[in-house]
N, C-alpha and C positions, 0 to 999 in steps of 0.2 A: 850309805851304810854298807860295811863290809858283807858280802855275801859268805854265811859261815854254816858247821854244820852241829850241832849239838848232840852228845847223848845224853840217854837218860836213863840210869840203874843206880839201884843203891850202890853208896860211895859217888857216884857223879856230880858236881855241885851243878845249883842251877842255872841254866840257862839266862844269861840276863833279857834285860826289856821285861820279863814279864808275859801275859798274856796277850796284851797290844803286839809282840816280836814274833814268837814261837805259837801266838793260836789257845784258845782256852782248853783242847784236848791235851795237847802235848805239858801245858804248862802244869795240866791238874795232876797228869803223871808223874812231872818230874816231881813238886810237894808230897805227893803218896811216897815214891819213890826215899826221897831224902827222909822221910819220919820213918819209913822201916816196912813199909806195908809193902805185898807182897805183888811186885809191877813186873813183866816181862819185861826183857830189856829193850833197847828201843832206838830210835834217833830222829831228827826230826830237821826239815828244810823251812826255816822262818818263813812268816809271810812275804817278806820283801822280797824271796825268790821270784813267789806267784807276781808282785807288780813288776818284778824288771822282766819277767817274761811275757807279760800283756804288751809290758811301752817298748820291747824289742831290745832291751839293753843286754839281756843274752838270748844264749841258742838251749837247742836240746844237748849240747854234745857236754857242758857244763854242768847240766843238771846228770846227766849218766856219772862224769867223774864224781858229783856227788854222793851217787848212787853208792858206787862203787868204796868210797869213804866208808860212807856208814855203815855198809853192808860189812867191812873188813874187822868194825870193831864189834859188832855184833855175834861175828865167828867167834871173836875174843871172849866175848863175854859165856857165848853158850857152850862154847866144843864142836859146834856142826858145823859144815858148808853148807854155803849156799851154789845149791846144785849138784852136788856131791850125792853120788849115787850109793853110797854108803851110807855116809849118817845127815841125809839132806836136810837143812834148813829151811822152814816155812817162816813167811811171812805174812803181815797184812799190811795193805798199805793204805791211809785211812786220811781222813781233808779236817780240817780243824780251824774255824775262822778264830778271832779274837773277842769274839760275842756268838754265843749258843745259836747256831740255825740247825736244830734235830733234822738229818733224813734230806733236808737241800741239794747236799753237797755229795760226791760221790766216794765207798770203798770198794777195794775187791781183795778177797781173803784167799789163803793158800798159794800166794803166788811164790814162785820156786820149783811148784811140784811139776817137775818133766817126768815123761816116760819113764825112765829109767830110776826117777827117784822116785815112782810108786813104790818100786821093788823096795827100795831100800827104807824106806818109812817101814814098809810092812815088818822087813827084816829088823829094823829098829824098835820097833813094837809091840809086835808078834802080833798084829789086827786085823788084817786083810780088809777085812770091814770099812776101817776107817782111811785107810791108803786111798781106797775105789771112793768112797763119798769123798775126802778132797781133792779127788782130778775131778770128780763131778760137779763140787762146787765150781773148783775154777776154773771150767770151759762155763759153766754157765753164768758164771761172773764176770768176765774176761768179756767174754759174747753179747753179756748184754750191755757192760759198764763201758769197756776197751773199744769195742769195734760196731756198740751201737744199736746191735740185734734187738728185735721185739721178744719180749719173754717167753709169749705163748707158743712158740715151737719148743723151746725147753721147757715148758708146762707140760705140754701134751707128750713126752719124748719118756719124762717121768712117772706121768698119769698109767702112759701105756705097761711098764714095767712094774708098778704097782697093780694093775689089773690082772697078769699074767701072772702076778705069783697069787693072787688073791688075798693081798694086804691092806691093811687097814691106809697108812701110810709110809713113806719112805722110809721112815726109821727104823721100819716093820724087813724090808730088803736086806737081803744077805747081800755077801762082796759080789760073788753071781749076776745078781742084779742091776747093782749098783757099776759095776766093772763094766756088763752090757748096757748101761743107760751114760754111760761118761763115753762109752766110743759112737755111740746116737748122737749123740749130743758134738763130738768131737766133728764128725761126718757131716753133721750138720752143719757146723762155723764154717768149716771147710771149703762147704758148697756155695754159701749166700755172702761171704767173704775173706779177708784173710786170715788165713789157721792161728789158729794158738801156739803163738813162737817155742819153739822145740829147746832154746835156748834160756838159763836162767835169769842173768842180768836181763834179757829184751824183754823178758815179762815185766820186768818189777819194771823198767824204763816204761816201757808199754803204758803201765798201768800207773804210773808215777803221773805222766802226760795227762791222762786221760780224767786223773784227779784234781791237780792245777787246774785245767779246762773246767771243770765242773763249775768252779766256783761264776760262769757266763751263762750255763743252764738255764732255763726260761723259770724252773720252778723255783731255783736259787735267788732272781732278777726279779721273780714276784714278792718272795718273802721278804726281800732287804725294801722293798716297795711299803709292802703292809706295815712293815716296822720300823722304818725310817731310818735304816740302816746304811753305809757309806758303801755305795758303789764301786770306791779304788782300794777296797782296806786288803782286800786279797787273802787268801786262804794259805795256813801251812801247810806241811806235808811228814807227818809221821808214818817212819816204817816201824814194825814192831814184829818179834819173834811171835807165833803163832801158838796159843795152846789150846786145847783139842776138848771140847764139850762132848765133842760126837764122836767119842772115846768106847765108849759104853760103859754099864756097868755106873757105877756111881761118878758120871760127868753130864753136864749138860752147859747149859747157858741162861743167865737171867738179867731181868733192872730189877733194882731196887728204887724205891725214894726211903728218906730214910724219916719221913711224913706223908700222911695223905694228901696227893698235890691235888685233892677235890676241895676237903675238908680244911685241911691245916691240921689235923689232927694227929700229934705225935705214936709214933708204931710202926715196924716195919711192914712198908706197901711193897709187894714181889708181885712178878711174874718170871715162870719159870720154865725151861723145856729142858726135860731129859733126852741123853743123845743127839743134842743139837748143837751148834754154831749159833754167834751171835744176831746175826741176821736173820735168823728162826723169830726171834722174840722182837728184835725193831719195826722189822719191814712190816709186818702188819698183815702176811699171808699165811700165818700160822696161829692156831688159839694157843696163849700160851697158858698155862695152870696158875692158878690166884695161888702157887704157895702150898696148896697142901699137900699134892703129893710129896709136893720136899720136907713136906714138918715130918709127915710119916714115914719116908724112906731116908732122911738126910737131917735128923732131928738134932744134931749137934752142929751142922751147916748152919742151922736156922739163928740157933744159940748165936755161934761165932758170926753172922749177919746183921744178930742186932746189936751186939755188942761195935762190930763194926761201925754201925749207924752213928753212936754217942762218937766216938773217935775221929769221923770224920768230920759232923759238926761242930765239932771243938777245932780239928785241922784248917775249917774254911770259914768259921763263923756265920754259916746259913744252913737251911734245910738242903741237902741233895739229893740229886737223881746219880746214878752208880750204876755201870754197868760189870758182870762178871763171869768169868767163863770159871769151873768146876770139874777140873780134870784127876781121872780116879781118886774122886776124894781130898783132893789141894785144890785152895781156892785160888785163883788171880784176880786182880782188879785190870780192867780194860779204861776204863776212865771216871771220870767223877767232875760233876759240873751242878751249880748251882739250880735246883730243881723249879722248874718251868710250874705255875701254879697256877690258882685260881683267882682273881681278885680277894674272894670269901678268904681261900688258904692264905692269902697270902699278909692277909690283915693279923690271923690266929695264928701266923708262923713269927711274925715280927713280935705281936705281943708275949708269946708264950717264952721265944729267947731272951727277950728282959726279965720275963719271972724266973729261970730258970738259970740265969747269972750270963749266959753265954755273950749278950748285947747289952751294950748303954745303951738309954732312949735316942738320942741321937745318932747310935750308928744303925736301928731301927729304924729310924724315921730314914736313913735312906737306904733301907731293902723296899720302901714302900713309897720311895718317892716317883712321884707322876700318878699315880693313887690320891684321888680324891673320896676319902674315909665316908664321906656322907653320901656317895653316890652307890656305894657297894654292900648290893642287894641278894639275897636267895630266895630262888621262886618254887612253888609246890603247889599241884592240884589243891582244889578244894575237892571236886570229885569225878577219877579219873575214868569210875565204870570198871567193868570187868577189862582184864587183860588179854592182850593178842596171844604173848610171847613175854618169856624174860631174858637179861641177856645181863652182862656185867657193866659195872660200871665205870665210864672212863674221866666222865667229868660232872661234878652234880648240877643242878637245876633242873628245869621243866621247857619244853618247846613245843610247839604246834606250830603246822605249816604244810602245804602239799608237799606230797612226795616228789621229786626230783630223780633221776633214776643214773644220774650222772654230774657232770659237773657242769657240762656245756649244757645239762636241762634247768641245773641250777640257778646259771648264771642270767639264764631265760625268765625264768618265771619270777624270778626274786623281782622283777620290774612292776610282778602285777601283785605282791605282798609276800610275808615269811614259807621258806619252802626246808623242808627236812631231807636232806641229804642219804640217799638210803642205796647202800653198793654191800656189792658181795666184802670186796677190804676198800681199805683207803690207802691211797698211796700218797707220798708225799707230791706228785703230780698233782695231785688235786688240791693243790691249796688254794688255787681262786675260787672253785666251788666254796671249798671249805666254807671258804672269806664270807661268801654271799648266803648261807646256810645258817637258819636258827639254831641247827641242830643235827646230830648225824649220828647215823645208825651204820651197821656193820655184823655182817653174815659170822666173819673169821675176825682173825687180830687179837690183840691183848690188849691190856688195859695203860702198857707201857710201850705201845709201837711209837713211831718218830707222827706216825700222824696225828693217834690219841694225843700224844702232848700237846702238837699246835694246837689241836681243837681245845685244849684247855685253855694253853696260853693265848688264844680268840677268844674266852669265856663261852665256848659251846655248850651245851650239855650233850654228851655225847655214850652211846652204848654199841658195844663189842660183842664177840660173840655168841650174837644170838641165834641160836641151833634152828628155828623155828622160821628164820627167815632167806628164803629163794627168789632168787631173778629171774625175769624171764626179757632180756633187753631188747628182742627182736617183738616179741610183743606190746611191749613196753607197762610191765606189770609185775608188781612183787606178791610172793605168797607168804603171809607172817603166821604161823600157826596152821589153823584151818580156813584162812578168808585169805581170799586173793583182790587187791586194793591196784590200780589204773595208777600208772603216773599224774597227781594231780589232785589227787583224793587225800583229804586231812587225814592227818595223820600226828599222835602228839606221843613224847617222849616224856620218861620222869626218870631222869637221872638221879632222884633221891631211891625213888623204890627198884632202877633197872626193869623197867617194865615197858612196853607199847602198847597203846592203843588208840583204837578208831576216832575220830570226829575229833571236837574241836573244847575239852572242856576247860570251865573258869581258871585262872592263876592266881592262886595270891600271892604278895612278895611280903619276903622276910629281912629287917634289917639287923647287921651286927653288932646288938645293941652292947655286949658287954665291952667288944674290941671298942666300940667307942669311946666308950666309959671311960677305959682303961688311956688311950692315945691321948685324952682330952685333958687328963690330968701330967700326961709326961711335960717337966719342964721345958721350957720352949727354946 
């Protein structure tokens, strides 16, 4: 296969091969794109790149020319350079398999923004604010994705600059701040290896590498493990114009499903941050908001999201998961991919598109194929006792099981029966815990981070940011509420009510009696 490079903007036609060629990211954008919906422009390096650069049939100097391709028609498209200290161009440059692996795989956002192009965002802008948080992101992106870095020096680098102004969090930073926490941060990469290229192609190059690579990552190499996924299928490579959540004022970033991926129940499911990027709401280190700040600050956003919902499900013929950035008041779509669910959802998502005209029985029966109808259960206290803590919900059902305080304690005790997974977030690092976990709990996150999904699409029952619950890992004990509980100590979740509590009480299970009903009579 020819090695080629594709755009993707309204007017572009699509890309051939499909999502098997170009990746299910790039492919979802280019369909949004082609129907009219509102896509940054973009371009995208097929998978076949990712395998001939594994089997050695090219170099890096090819993927740069590529680079360089795509980046020229993307000027074209927007009016900016890239690297142009006038009117600079950002990117993101984002990994995309040809089958959904949330959070496996690596991105790193802002890249383009050199020194000199702070200045001129800001001058293009008029934000200063926003110039200083994307060199912040992208030394701390670059540092951790690029060159490897552990996070918690740029944790603690930002912690500290939040304390000194006596803010709540980052967001809460002026450009002052934020300007002094990108050159910490800068000084830091600096010292523990090499800088953040001053140059705009050797970032995006930089960071283009660093994304191909990912798809060899050990947490990538587990989940294609769990899922039975193809080891050689290789990851694409989309670069995409960058639009600004963390704008201020009426921007932020959010997911959507455009169903309850617990439930199966039709409505728009959000999660939302104001003055944020989209890695705010995936990665699972930030609470993001169920929606209602945005119904009450952004009430016709909300409108035009559900509306969106019916459009897209008619575009792909399934329920999905949609991610979007919200810059002053214009929405973009980032991607759209068929939404990762529950067994339970996923039974009431199949039946509800045949009532609803969207599905024949038949092309139902294979959103649900590998689903054995009669095996899929939902579980609930009979009684769970008073509550620790409440916390939101990321996936329904009920679990019991010692606490676990990590993944390697996870992975430990799950030998001597069911253990609940209980961490300040969850990173997608932890998917073998995950694996081994009845169930899992979470200090921070949202209810749509990359890890919440897996723990769906595991059938976990799983709960998020619960305000009530603190670590203590040197001790090796959590505090949920007012009771502090020993790694090891039962501990049971209700992903129907978002609640925790102590000991170990009865479960009863529920079956889907009407999806039955309903499947039993489609003709065969």
């Amino acid at each position: 296969m020819a090695l080629e490079v594709f755009p993707i903007a309204a007017g572009a036609p699509l890309p051939p091969g499909g999502a098997e060629a170009v990746g299910g990211k790039a492919w979802g954008l280019a369909r949004m794109a082609e129907a009219g919906l509102p896509v940054p422009p973009a371009f995208v390096l097929p998978t076949e790149w990712c395998r001939a650069l594994r089997a050695g049939r090219i170099g890096e100097a090819e993927v740069a020319e590529a680079l360089a391709h795509g980046i020229a028609g993307l000027e074209t498209a927007t009016g900016l350079g890239f690297g142009d200290a006038r009117r600079p161009l950002l990117v993101s440059v984002r990994s995309g398999a040809a089958l959904s692996m949330p959070g496996m795989m690596e991105t790193v956002l802002d890249v383009g923004l050199t020194a000199p192009c702070v200045e001129g965002l800001l001058r293009r802008t008029g934000n200063p604010r926003l110039a200083w948080d994307c060199r912040r992101r992208l030394i701390e992106g670059f540092a951790t994705v690029v060159r490897g870095l552990p996070p918690a020096a740029f944790d603690d680098i930002l912690a500290a600059r939040i304390a000194e102004a006596e803010a709540e969090n980052e967001r809460d930073l002026d450009h002052a701040g934020l300007r002094a926490a990108a050159q910490a941060m800068e000084a830091h990469l600096a010292a523990a290896a090499e800088p953040l290229p001053a140059d705009a192609p050797a970032q995006l190059h930089a960071a283009a590498m660093a994304v191909f690579h990912s798809w060899d990552a050990p947490k990538a190499a587990t989940y294609r493990r769990l899922h039975g996924l193809d080891d050689t299928a290789g990851t694409a490579l989309t670069v995409q114009a960058m639009v600004f959540g963390n704008a201020g004022g009426a921007s932020g970033s959010g997911v959507g499903f455009t169903r309850d991926p617990a439930s199966g129940e039709r409505g728009l499911y959000v999660d939302f941050v104001f003055n944020g990027q989209g890695e705010d709401v995936v990665a699972g280190r930030r609470t993001g908001d169920a929606g209602a700040s945005l119904r009450r600050r952004l009430p016709e956003m909300v409108a035009r999201l559900e509306n969106l919902g019916a459009t897209l499900e008619s575009l792909f013929r399934d329920a999905q998961d949609f991610e979007f950035t919200v810059q002053n008041g214009k929405l973009w779509l980032l991607q759209a991919r068929a939404a990762k669910r529950t067994p339970w959802a996923a039974l009431r998502i199949a039946v509800d598109l045949v009532a609803e005209g969207l599905l024949v029985p038949a092309a139902a029966r294979r959103l649900i194929a590998g689903l054995d109808p009669a095996t899929v259960v939902r579980t609930r206290f009979a009684d769970p006792g008073p509550a620790l803590a409440r916390a939101q919900v990321a996936g329904l059902g009920v679990a019991v099981g010692r606490i676990a305080l990590d993944s390697a304690a996870a992975e430990r005790l799950a030998a001597g029966g069911p253990v609940i997974l209980v961490r300040r977030e969850t990173a997608t690092e932890d998917i073998a815990g995950m694996a081994r976990a009845a169930g899992i709990l979470t200090a921070t996150g949202s209810r749509t981070s990359h890890a919440a999904v897996v723990a769906r699409q595991l059938g976990r029952p799983c709960l998020v940011a619960c305000e009530g619950l603190s670590i203590d890992l040197a001790a090796r004990t959590c505090r949920i509420g007012t009771t502090t509980l020993a790694e090891g100590a039962p501990l049971a979740l209700d992903g129907n009510a978002g609640t925790v509590h102590a000991g170990t009480p009865a479960i009863v299970t529920e079956h889907p009696e009407r999806e039955l009903h309903t499947i039993a009579g489609w003709p065969a």
